[in-house]
Every structure is written in structure tokens, then in C-alpha cells.
mmCIF file of the N, C-alpha and C atoms, coordinates in Angstrom:
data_MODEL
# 
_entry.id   MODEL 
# 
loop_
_atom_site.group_PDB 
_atom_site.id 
_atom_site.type_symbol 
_atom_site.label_atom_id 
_atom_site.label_alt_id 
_atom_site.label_comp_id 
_atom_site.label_asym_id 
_atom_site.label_entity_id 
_atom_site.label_seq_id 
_atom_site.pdbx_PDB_ins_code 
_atom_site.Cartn_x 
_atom_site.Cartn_y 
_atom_site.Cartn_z 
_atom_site.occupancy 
_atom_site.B_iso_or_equiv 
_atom_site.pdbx_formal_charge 
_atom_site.auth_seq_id 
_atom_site.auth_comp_id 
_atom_site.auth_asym_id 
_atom_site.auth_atom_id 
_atom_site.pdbx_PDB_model_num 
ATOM 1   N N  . UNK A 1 1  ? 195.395 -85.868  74.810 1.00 0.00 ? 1  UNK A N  1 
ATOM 2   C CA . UNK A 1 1  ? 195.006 -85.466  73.470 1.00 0.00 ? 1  UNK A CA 1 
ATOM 3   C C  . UNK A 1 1  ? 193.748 -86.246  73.087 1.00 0.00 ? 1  UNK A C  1 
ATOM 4   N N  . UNK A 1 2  ? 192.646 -85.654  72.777 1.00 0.00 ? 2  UNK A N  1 
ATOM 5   C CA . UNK A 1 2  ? 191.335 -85.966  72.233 1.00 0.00 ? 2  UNK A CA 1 
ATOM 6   C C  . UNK A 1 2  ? 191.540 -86.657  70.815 1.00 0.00 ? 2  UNK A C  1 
ATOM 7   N N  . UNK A 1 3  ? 191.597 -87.933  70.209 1.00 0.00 ? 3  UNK A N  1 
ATOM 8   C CA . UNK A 1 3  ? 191.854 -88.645  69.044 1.00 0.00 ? 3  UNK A CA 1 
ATOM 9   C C  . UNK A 1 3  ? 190.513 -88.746  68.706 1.00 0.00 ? 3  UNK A C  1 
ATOM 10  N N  . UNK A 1 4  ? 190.378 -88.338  67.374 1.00 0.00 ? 4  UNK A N  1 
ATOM 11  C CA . UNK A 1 4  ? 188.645 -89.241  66.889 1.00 0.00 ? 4  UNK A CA 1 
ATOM 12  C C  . UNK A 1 4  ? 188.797 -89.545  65.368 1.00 0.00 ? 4  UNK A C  1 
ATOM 13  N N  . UNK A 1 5  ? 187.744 -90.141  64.983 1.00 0.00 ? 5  UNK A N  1 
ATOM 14  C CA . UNK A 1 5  ? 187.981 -91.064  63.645 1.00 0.00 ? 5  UNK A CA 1 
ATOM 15  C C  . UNK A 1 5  ? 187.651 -89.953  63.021 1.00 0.00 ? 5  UNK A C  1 
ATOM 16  N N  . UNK A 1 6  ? 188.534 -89.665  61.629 1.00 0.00 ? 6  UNK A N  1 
ATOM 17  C CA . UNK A 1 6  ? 188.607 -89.044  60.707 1.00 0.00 ? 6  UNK A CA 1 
ATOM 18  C C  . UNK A 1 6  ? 190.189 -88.158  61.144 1.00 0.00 ? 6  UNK A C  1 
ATOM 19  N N  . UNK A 1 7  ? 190.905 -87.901  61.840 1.00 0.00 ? 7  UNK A N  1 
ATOM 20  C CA . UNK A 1 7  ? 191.922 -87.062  62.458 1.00 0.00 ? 7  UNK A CA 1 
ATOM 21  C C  . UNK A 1 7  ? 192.770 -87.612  61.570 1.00 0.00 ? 7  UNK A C  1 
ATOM 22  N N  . UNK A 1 8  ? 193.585 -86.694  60.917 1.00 0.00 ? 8  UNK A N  1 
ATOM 23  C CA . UNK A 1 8  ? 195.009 -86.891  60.928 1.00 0.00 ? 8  UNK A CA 1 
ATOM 24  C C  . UNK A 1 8  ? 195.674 -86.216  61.589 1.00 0.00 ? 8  UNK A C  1 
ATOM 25  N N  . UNK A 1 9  ? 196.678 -87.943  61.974 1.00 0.00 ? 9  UNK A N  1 
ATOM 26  C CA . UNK A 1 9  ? 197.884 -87.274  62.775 1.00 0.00 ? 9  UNK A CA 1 
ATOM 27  C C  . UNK A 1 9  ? 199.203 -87.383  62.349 1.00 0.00 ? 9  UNK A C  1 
ATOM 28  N N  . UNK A 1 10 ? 200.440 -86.861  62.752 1.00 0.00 ? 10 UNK A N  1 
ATOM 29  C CA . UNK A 1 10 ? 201.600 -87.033  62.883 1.00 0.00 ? 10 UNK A CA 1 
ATOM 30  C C  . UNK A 1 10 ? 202.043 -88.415  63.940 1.00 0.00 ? 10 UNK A C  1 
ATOM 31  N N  . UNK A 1 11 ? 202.751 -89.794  63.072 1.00 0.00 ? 11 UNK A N  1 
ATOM 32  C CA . UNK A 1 11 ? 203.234 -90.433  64.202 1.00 0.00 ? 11 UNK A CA 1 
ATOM 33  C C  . UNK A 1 11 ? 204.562 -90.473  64.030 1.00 0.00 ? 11 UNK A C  1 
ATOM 34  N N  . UNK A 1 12 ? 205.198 -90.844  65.015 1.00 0.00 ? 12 UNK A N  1 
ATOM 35  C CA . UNK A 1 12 ? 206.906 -90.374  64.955 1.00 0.00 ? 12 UNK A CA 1 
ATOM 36  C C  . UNK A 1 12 ? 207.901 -91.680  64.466 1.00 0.00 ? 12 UNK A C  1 
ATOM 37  N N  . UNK A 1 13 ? 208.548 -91.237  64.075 1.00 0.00 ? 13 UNK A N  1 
ATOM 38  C CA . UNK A 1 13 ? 209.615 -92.028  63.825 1.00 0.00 ? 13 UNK A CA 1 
ATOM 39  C C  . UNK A 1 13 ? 210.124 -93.602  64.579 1.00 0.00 ? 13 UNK A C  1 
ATOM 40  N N  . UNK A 1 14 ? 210.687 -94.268  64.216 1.00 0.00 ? 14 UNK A N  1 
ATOM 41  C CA . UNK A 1 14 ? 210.766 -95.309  65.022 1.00 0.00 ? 14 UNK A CA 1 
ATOM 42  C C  . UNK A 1 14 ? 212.209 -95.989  64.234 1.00 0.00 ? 14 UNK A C  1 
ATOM 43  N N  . UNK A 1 15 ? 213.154 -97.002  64.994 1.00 0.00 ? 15 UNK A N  1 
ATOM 44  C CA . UNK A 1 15 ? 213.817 -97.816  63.924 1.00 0.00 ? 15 UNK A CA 1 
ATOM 45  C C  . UNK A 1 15 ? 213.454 -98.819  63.159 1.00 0.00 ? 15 UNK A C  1 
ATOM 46  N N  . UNK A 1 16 ? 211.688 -98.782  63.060 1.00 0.00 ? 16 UNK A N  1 
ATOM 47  C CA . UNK A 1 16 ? 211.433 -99.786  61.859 1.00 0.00 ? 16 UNK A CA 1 
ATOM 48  C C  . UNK A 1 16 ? 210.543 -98.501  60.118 1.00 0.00 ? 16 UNK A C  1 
ATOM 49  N N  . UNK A 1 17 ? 210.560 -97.251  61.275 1.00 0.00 ? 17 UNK A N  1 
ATOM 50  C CA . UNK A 1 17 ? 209.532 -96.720  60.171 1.00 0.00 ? 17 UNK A CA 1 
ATOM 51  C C  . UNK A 1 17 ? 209.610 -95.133  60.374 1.00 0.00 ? 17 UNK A C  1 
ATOM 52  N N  . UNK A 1 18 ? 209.959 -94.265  59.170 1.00 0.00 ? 18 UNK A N  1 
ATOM 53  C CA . UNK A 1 18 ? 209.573 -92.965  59.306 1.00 0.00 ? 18 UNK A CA 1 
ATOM 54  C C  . UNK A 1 18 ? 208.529 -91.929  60.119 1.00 0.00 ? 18 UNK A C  1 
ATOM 55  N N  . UNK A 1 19 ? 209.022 -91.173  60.708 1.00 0.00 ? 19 UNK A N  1 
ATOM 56  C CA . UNK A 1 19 ? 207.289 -90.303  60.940 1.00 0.00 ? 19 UNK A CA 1 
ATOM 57  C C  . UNK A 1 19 ? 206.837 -90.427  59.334 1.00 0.00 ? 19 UNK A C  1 
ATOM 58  N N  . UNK A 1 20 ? 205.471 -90.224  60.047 1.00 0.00 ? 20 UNK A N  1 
ATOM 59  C CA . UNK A 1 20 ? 204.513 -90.064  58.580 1.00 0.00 ? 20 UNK A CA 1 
ATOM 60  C C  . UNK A 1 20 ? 203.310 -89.579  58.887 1.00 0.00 ? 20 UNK A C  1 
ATOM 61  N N  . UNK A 1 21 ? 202.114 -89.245  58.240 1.00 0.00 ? 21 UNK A N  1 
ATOM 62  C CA . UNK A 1 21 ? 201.046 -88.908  58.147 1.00 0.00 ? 21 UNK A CA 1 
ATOM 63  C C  . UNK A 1 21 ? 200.110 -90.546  58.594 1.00 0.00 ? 21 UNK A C  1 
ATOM 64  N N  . UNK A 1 22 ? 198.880 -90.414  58.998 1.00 0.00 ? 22 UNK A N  1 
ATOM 65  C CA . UNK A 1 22 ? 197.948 -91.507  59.431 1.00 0.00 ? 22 UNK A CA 1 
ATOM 66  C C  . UNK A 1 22 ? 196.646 -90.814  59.652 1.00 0.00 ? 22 UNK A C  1 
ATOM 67  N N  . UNK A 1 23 ? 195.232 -91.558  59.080 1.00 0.00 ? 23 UNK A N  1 
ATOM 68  C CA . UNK A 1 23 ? 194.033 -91.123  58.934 1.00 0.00 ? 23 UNK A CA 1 
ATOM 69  C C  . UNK A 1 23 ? 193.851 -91.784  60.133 1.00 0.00 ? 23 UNK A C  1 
ATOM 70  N N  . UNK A 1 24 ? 192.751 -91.788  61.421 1.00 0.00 ? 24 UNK A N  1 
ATOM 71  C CA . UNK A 1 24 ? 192.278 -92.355  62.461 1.00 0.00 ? 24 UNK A CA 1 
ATOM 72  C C  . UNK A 1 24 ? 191.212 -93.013  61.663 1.00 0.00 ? 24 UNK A C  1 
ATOM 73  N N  . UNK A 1 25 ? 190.901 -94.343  61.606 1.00 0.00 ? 25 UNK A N  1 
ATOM 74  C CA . UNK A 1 25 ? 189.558 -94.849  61.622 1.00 0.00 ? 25 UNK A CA 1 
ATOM 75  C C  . UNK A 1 25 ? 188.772 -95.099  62.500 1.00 0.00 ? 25 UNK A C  1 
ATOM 76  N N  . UNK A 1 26 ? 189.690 -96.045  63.492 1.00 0.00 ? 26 UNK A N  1 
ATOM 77  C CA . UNK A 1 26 ? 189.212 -96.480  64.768 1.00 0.00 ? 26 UNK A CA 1 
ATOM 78  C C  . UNK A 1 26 ? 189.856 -95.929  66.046 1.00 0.00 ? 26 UNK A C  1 
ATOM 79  N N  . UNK A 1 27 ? 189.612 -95.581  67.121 1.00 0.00 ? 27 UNK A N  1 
ATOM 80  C CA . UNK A 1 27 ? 189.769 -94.939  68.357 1.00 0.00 ? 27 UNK A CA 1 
ATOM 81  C C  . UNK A 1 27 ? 189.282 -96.342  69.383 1.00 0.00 ? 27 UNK A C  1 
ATOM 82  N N  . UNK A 1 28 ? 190.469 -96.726  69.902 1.00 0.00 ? 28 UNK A N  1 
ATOM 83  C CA . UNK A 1 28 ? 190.664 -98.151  70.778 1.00 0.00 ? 28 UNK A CA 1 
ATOM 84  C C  . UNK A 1 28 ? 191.063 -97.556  72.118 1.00 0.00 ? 28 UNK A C  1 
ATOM 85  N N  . UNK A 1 29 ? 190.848 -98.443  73.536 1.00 0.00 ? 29 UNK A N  1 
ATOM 86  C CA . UNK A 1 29 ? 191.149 -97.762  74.468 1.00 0.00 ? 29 UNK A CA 1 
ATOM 87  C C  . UNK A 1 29 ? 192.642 -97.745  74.505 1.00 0.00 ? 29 UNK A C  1 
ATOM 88  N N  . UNK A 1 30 ? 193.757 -98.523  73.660 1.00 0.00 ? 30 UNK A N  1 
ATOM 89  C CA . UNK A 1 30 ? 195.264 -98.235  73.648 1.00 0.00 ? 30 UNK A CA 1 
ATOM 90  C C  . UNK A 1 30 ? 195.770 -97.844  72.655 1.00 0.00 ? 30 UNK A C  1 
ATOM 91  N N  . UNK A 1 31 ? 195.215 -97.382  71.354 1.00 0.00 ? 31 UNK A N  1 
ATOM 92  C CA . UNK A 1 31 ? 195.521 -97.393  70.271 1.00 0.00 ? 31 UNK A CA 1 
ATOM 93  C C  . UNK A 1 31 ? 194.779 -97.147  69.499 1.00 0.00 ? 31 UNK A C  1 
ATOM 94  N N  . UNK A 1 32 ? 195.431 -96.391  68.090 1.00 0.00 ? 32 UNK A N  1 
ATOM 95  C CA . UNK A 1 32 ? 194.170 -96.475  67.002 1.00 0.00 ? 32 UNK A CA 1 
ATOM 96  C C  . UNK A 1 32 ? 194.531 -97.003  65.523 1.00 0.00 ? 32 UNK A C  1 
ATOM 97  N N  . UNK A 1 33 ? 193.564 -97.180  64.923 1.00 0.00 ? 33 UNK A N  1 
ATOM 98  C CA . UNK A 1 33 ? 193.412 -97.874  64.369 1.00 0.00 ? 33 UNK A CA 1 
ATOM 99  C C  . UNK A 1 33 ? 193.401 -97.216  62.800 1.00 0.00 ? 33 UNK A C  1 
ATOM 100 N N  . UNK A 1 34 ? 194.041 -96.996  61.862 1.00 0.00 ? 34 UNK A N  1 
ATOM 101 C CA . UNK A 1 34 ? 194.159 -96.522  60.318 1.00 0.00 ? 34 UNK A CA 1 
ATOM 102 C C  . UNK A 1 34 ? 194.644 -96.748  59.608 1.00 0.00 ? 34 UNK A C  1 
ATOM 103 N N  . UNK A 1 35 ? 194.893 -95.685  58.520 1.00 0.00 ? 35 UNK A N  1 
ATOM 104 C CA . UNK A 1 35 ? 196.263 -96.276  57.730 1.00 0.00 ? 35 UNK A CA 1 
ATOM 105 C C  . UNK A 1 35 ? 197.157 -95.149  57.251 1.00 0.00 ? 35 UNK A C  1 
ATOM 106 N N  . UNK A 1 36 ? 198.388 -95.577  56.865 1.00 0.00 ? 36 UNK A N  1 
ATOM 107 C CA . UNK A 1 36 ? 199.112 -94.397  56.565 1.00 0.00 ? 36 UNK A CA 1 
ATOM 108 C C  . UNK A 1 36 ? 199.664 -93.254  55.435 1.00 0.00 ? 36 UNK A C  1 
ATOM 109 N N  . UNK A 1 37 ? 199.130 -92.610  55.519 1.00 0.00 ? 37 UNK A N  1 
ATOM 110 C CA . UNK A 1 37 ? 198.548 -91.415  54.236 1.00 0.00 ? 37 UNK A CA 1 
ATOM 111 C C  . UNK A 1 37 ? 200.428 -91.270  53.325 1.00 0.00 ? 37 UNK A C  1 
ATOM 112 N N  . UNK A 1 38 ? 201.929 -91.516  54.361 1.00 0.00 ? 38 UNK A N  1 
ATOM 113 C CA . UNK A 1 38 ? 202.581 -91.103  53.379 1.00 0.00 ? 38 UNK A CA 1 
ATOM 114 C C  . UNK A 1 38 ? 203.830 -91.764  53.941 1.00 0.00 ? 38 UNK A C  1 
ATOM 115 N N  . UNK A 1 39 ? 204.708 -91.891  53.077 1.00 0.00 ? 39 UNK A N  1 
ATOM 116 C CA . UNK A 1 39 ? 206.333 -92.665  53.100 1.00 0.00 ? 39 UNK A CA 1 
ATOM 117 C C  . UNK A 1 39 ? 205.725 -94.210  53.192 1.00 0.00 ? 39 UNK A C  1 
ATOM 118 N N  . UNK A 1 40 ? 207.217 -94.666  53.361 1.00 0.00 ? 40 UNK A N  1 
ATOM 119 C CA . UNK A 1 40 ? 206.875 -96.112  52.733 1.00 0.00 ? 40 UNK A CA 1 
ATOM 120 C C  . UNK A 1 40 ? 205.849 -97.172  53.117 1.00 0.00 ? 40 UNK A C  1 
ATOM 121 N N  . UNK A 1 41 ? 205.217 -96.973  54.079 1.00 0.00 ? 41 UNK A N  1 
ATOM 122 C CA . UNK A 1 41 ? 204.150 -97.574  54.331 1.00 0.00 ? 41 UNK A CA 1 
ATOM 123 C C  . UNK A 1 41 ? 202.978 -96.874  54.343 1.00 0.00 ? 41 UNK A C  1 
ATOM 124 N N  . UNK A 1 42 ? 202.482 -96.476  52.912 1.00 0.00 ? 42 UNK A N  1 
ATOM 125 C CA . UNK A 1 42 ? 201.560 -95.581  52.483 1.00 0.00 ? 42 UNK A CA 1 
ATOM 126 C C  . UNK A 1 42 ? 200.562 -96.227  52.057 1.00 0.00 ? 42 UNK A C  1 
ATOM 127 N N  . UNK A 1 43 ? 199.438 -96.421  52.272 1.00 0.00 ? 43 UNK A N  1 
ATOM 128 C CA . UNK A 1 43 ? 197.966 -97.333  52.205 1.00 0.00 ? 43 UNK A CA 1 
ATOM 129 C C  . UNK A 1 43 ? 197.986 -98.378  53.169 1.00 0.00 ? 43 UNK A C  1 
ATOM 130 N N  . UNK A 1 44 ? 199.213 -98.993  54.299 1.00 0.00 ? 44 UNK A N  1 
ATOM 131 C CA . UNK A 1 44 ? 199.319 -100.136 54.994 1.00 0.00 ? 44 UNK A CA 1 
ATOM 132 C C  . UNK A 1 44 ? 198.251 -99.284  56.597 1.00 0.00 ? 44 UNK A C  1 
ATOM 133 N N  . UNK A 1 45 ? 197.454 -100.603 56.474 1.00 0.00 ? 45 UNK A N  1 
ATOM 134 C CA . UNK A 1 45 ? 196.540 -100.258 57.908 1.00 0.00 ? 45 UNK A CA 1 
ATOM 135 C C  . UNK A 1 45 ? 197.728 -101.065 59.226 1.00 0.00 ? 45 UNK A C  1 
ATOM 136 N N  . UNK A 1 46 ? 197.561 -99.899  60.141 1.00 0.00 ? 46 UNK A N  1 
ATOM 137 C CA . UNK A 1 46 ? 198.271 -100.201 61.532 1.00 0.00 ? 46 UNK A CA 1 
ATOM 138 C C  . UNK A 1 46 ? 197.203 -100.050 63.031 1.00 0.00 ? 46 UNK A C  1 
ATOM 139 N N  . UNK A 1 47 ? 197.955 -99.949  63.721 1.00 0.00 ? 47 UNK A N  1 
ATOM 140 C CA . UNK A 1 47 ? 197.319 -99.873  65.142 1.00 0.00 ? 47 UNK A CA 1 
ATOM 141 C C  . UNK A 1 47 ? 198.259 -99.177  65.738 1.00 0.00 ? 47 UNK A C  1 
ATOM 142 N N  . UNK A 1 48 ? 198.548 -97.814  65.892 1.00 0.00 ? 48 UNK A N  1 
ATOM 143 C CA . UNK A 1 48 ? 199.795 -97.659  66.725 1.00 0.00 ? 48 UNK A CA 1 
ATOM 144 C C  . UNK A 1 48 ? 199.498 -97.102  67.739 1.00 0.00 ? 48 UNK A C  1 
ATOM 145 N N  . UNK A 1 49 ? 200.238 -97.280  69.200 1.00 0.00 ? 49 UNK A N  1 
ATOM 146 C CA . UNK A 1 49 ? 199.901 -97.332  70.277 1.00 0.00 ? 49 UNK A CA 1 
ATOM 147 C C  . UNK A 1 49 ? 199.776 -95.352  70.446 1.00 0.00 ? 49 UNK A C  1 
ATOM 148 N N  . UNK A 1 50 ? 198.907 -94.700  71.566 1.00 0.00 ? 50 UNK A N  1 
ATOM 149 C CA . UNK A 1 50 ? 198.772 -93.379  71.565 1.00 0.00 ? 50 UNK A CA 1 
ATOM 150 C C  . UNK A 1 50 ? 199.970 -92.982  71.790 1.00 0.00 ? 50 UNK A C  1 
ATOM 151 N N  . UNK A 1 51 ? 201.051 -93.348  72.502 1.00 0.00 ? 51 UNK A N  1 
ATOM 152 C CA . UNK A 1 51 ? 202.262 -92.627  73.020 1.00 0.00 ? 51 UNK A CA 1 
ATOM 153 C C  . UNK A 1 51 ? 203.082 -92.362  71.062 1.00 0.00 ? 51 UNK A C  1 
ATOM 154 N N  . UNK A 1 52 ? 202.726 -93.100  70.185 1.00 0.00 ? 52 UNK A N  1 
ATOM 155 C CA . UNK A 1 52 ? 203.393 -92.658  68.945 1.00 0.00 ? 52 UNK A CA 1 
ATOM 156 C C  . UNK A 1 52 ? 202.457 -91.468  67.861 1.00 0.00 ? 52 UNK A C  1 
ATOM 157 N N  . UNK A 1 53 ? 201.768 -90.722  69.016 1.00 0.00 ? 53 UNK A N  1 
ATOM 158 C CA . UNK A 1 53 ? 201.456 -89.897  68.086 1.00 0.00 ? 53 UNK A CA 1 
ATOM 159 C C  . UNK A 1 53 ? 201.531 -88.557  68.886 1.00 0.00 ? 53 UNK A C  1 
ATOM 160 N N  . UNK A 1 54 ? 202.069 -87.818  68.071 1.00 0.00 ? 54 UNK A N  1 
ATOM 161 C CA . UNK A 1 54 ? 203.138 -86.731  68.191 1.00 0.00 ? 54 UNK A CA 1 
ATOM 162 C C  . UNK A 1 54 ? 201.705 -85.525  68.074 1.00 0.00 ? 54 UNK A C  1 
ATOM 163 N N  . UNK A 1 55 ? 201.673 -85.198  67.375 1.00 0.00 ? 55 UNK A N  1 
ATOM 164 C CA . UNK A 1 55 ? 200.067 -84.708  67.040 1.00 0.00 ? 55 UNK A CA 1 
ATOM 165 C C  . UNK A 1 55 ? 198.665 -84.261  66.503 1.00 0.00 ? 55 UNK A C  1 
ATOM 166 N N  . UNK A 1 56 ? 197.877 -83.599  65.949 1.00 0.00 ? 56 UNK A N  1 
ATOM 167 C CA . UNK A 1 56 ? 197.407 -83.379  64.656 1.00 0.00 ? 56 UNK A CA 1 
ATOM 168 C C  . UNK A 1 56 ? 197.374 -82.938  64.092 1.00 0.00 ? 56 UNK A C  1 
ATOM 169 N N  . UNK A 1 57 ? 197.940 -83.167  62.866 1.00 0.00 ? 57 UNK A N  1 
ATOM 170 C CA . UNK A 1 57 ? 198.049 -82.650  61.761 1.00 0.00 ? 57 UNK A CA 1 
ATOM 171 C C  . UNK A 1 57 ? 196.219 -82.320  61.437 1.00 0.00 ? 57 UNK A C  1 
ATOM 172 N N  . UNK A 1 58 ? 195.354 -82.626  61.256 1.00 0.00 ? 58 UNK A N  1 
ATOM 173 C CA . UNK A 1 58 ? 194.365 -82.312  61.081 1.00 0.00 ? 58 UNK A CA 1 
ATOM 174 C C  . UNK A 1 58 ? 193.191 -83.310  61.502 1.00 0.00 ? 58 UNK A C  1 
ATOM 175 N N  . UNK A 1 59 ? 192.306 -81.758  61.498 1.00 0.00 ? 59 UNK A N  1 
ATOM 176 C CA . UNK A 1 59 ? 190.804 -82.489  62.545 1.00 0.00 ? 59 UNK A CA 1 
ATOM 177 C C  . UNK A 1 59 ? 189.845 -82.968  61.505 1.00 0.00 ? 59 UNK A C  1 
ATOM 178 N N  . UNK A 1 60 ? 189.177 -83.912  61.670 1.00 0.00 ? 60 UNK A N  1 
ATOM 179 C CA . UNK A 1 60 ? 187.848 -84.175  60.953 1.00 0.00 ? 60 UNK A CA 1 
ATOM 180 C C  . UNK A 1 60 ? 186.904 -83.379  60.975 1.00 0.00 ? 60 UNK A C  1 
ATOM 181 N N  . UNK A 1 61 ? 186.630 -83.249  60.035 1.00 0.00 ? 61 UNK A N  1 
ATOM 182 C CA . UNK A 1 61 ? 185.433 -82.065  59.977 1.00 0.00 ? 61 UNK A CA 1 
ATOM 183 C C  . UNK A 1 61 ? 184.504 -82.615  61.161 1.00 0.00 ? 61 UNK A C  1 
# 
């Protein structure tokens, strides 16, 4: 899957945290880098590794 800054994606669920929505800022060679558009960790910047993203919800213009 082609990730680039501005993408939102879908990342999945986990036992510390809901799927939720996430803006891409940064595109890392293991991970990227944003923050998360919705549920309880909504404005918190993460890094989550590529295997937790499920897919995109939407492309950057």
C-alpha cells in the first residue's frame, strides 16, 4: 500500500486502543507518523507501525 502525507487512514483496533481515523504527516521507512482524527485518542500524535493500517479512508489531494 502506497502511504503519503496528507492520507487518511483506517488503523485497527488493538487492546490498548480503538480503530480510528489518522491524518499521515510523516511517511518513515517503518511507520508513520500523525495524529488521530477520532475516538479517544483524538488530536494525540502517534507513529504506528504499517502492519496497523487497515486502509484508506482517504487520499490527499
Amino acid at each position: 500500500m502506497q502511504l503519503k502525507e496528507g492520507d487518511v487512514v483506517v488503523i485497527r483496533a488493538a487492546e490498548d486502543w480503538p480503530g480510528h481515523l489518522f491524518r499521515i504527516d510523516h511517511v518513515f521507512d517503518d511507520c508513520v507518523g500523525g495524529y488521530s482524527l477520532t475516538g479517544p485518542l483524538e488530536g494525540e500524535y502517534g507513529e504506528p507501525e504499517f502492519a496497523l493500517v487497515l486502509k484508506v479512508h482517504h487520499r490527499a489531494g
